[in-house]
C-alpha positions as CSV (number, residue, x, y, z in Angstrom):
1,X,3.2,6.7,-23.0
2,X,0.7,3.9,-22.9
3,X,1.7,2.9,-19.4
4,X,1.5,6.8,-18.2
5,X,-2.6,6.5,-19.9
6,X,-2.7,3.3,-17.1
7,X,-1.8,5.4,-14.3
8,X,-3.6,9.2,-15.4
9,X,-7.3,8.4,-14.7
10,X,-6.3,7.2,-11.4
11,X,-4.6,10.7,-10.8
12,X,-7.4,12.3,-11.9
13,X,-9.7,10.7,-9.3
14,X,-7.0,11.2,-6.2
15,X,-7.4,15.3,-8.2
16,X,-10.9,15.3,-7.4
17,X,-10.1,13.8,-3.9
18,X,-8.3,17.4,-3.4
19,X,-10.4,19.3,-4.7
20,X,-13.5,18.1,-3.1
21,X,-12.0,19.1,0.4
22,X,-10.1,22.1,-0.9
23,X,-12.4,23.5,-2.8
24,X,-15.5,22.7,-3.1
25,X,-15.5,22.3,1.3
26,X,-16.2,18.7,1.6
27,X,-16.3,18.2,5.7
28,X,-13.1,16.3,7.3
29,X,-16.0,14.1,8.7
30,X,-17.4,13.2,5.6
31,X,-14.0,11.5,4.2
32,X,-13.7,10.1,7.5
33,X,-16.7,8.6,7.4
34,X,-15.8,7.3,3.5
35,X,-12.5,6.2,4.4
36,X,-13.9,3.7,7.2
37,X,-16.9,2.4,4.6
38,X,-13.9,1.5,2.6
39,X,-11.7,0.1,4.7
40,X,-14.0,-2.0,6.7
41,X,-16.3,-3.5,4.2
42,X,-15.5,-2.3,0.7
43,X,-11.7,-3.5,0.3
44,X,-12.2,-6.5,2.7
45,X,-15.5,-7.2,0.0
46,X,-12.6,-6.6,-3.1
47,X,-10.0,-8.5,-1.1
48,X,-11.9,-11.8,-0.6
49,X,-13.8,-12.2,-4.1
50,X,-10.3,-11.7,-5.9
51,X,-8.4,-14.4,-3.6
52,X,-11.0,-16.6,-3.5
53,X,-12.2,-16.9,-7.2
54,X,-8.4,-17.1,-8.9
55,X,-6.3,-20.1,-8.9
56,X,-3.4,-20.2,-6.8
57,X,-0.9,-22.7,-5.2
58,X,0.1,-23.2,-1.5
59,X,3.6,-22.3,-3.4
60,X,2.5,-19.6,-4.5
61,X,0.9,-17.8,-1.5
62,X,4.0,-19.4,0.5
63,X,6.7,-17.2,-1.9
64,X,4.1,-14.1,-1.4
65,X,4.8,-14.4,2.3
66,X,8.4,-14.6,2.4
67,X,8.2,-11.7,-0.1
68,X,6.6,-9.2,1.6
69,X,8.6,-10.1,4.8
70,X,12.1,-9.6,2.8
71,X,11.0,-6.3,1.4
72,X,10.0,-5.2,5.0
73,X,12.9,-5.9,6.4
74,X,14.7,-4.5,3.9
75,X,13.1,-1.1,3.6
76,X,13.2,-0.6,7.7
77,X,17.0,-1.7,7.7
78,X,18.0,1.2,4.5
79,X,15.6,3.5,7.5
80,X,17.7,2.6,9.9
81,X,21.1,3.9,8.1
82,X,19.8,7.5,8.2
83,X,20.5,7.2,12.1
84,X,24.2,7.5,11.3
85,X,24.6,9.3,7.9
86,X,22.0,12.3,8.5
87,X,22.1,12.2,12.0
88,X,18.3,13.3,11.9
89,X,16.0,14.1,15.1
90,X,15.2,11.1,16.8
91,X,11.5,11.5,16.9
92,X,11.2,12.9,13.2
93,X,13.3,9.4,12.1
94,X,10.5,7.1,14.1
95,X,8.1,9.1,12.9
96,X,8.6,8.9,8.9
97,X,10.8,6.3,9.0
98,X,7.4,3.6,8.4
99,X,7.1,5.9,4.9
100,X,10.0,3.7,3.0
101,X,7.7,0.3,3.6
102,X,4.4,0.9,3.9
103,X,2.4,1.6,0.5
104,X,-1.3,3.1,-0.3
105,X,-3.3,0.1,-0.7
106,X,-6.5,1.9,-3.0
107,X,-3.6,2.4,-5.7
108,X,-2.3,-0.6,-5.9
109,X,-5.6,-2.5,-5.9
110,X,-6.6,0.2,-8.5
111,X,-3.5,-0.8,-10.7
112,X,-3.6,-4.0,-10.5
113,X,-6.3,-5.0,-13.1
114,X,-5.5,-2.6,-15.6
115,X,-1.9,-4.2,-15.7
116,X,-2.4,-7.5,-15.8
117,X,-6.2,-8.5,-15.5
118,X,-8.1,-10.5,-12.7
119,X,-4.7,-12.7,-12.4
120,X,-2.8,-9.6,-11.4
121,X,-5.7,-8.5,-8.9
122,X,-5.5,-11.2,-7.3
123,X,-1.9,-11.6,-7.0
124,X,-1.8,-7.7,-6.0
125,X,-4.8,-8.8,-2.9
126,X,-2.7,-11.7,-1.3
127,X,0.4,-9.5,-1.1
128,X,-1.5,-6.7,0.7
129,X,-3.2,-9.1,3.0
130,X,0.5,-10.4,4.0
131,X,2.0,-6.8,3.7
132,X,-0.7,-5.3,6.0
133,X,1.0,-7.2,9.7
134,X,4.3,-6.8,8.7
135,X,4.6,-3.5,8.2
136,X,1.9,-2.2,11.2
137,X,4.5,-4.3,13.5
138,X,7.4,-2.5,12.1
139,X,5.9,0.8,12.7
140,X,4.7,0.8,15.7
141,X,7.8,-1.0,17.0
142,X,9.8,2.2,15.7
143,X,7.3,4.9,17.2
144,X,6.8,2.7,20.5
145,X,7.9,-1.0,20.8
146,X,6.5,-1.5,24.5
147,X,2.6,-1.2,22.8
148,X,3.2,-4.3,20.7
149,X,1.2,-6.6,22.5
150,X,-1.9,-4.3,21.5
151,X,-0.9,-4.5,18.1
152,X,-1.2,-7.6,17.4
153,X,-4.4,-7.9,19.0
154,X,-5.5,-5.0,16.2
155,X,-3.8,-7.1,13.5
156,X,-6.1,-9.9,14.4
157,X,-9.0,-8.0,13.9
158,X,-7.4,-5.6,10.6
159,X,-10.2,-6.3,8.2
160,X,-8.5,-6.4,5.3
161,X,-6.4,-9.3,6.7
162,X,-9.1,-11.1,7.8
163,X,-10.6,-10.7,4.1
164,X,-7.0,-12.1,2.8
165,X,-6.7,-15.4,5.0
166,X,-11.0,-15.4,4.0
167,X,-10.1,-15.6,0.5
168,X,-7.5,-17.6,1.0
169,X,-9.4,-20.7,2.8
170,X,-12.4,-20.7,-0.2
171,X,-9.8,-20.6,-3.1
172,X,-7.7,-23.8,-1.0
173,X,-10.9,-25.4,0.2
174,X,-12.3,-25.6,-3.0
175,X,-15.7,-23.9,-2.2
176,X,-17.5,-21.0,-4.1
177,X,-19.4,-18.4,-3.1
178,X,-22.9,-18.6,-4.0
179,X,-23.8,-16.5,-6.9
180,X,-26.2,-14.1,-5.0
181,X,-23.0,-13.3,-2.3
182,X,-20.5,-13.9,-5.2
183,X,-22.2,-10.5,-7.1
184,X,-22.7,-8.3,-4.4
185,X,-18.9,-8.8,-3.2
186,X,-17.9,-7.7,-7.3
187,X,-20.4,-4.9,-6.7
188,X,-19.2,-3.5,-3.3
189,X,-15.6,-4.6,-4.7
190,X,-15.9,-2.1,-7.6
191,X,-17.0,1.0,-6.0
192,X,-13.9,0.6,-3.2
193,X,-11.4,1.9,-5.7
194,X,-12.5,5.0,-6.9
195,X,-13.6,5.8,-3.2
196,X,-10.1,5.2,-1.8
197,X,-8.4,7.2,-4.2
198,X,-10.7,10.5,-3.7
199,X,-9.8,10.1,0.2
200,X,-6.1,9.5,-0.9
201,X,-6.7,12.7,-2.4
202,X,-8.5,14.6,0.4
203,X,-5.5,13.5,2.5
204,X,-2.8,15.6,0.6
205,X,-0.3,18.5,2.5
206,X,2.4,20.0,1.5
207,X,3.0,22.0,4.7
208,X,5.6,20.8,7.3
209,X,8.7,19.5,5.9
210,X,11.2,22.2,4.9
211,X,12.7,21.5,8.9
212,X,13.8,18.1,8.2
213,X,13.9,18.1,4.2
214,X,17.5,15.7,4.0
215,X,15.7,13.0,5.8
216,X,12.3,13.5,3.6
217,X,14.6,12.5,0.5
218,X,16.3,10.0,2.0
219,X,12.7,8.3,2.8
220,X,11.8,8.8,-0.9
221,X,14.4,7.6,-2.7
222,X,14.2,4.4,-0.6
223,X,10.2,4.0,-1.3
224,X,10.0,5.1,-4.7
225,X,13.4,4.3,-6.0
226,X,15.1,1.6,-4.3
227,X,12.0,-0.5,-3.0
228,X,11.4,-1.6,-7.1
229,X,14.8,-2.7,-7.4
230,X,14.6,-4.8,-3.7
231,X,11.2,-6.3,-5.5
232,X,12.6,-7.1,-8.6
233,X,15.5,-9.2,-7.1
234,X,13.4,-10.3,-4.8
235,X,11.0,-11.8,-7.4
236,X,14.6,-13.5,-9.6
237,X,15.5,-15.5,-6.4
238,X,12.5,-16.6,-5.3
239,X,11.4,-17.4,-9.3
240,X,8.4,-15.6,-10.0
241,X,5.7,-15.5,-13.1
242,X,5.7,-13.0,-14.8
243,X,2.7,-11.5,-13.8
244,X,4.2,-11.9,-9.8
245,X,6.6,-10.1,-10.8
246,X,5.0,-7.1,-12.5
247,X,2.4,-6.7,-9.3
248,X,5.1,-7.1,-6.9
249,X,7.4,-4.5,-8.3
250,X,4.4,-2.4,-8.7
251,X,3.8,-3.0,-5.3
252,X,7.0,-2.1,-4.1
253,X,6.8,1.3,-6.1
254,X,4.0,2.5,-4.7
255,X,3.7,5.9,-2.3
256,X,2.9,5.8,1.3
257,X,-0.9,5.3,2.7
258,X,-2.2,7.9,5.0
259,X,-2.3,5.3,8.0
260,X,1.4,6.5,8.5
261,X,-0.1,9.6,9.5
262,X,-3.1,8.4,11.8
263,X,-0.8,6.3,13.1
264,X,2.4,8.7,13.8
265,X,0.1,11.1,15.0
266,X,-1.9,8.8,17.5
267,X,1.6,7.8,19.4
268,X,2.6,11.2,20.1
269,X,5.1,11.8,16.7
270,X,5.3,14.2,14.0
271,X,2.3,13.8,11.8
272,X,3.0,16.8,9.9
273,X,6.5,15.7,8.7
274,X,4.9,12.1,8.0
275,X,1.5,13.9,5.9
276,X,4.0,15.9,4.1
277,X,6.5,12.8,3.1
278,X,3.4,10.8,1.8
279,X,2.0,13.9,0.1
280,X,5.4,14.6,-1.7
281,X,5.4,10.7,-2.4
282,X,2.0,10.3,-3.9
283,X,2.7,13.1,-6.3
284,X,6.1,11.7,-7.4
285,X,4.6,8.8,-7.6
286,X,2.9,9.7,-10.7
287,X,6.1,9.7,-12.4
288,X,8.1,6.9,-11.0
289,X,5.4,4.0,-11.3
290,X,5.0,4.6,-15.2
291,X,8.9,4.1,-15.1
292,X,8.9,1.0,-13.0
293,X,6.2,-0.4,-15.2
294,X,8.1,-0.2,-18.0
295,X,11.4,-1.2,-16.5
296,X,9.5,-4.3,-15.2
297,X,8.1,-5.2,-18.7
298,X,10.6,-5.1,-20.7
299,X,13.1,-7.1,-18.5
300,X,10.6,-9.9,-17.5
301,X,8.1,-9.7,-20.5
């Protein structure tokens, strides 16, 4: 019950998200506008005071790395097996596929601290930062492999990775942030959470997946229920802390970001299959995090 408390005031904010466009008519162009100020300089502002100001070994970020790339892999290879078993439309399989490995960033960073402090925010911003490549080349490879050299010049200038590897050079380098730039990163920092999760929120649709609804499940079940369990083995052979541990399963276990839909829909696929998956996700969500949570403390605790 205490774990479901952890999670409830950050469904309460995506709740206002929804009804803020719903309801009360906030413009499409004003949580477009929000979502950029957040991406581009409020996470990136989150991302490298947390990396930067907690101690962490080149083993460390090392393990994060090979992580992140073994969950990827993993995720788009239990995708791939719907090709044979469901048999589902071609472009509705590239399309959501990216929804069983790529994860809403605002939640996690929200998480994080209420789980396991500064230690687990900062654990939580490396393995974003590494997760943020991986799974934009595995996405657009599956919607459109021949426009990967463009990718990875947009990788190279992803904000929030360049706020990882930022963060990463003052934490190994030894240098601080002066106090005057070291508060007004905590204070831009702190506002990008509840931001994020009331454009998570605004983002929301449950219209447009009763055509393909077997494959919908099928993406689900690997995302919410089978990514944790990937993580959590994951974390025993590589020999994670604790802590590691928790924010990596936690990781795993969270829904889809909207990106999947920006980006589905910019490459010509179906973005209202891919907005409903994440919707349905995100609400689930609610549930099977809690569970995870728990699972993950009392085996590694």
């Amino acid at each position: 019950m205490q774990i479901a408390f952890l999670v409830l005031p950050d469904c309460l904010i995506v709740i206002l998200g929804w009804i803020l466009y719903n309801k009360l008519h906030f413009s499409k162009e004003f949580f477009s506008g929000l979502e950029k100020l957040v991406y581009f300089i409020l996470f990136p502002a989150l991302l490298v005071r947390s990396i930067a100001s907690t101690p962490m070994s080149l083993a460390t970020t090392g393990n994060f790395l090979l992580a992140t790339t073994a969950l990827a892999i993993v995720g788009s290879l239990c995708v791939w097996l719907a090709k044979p078993v469901l048999k589902p439309r071609p472009i509705a399989l590239a399309s959501v596929g990216q929804c069983a490995y790529r994860f809403n960033t605002y939640i996690g960073l929200s998480l994080a601290p209420s789980l396991a402090g500064q230690a687990g925010l900062a654990s939580m911003a490396v393995i974003v930062g590494f997760a943020i490549p991986l799974v934009n080349i595995l996405a657009v490879k599956s919607l459109a492999s021949h426009q990967g050299s463009n990718l990875f010049r947009e990788i190279l200038k992803n904000p929030l990775v360049l706020a990882t590897f930022a963060g990463l050079l003052l934490n190994f380098s030894g240098l601080s942030l002066p106090s005057v730039l070291d508060t007004t990163l905590l204070k831009l920092g702190n506002s990008s959470i509840p931001l994020g999760l009331l454009c998570v929120g605004a983002s929301l649709s449950l219209q447009g997946g009763s055509r393909d609804g077997k494959l919908v499940g099928w993406i689900l079940a690997i995302r919410l229920g089978l990514m944790p369990v990937f993580a959590m083995l994951i974390s025993i052979a590589l020999g994670f802390s604790v802590i590691d541990t928790q924010m990596f399963v936690l990781f795993a276990a969270l829904p889809t970001a909207s990106a999947a839909f920006i980006l589905a829909t910019r490459m010509g696929g179906d973005g209202r299959l891919v907005a409903f998956t994440i919707s349905a996700g995100t609400i689930l969500s609610v549930l099977t995090i809690p569970f995870w949570v728990y699972i993950t403390q009392q085996l590694f605790n």
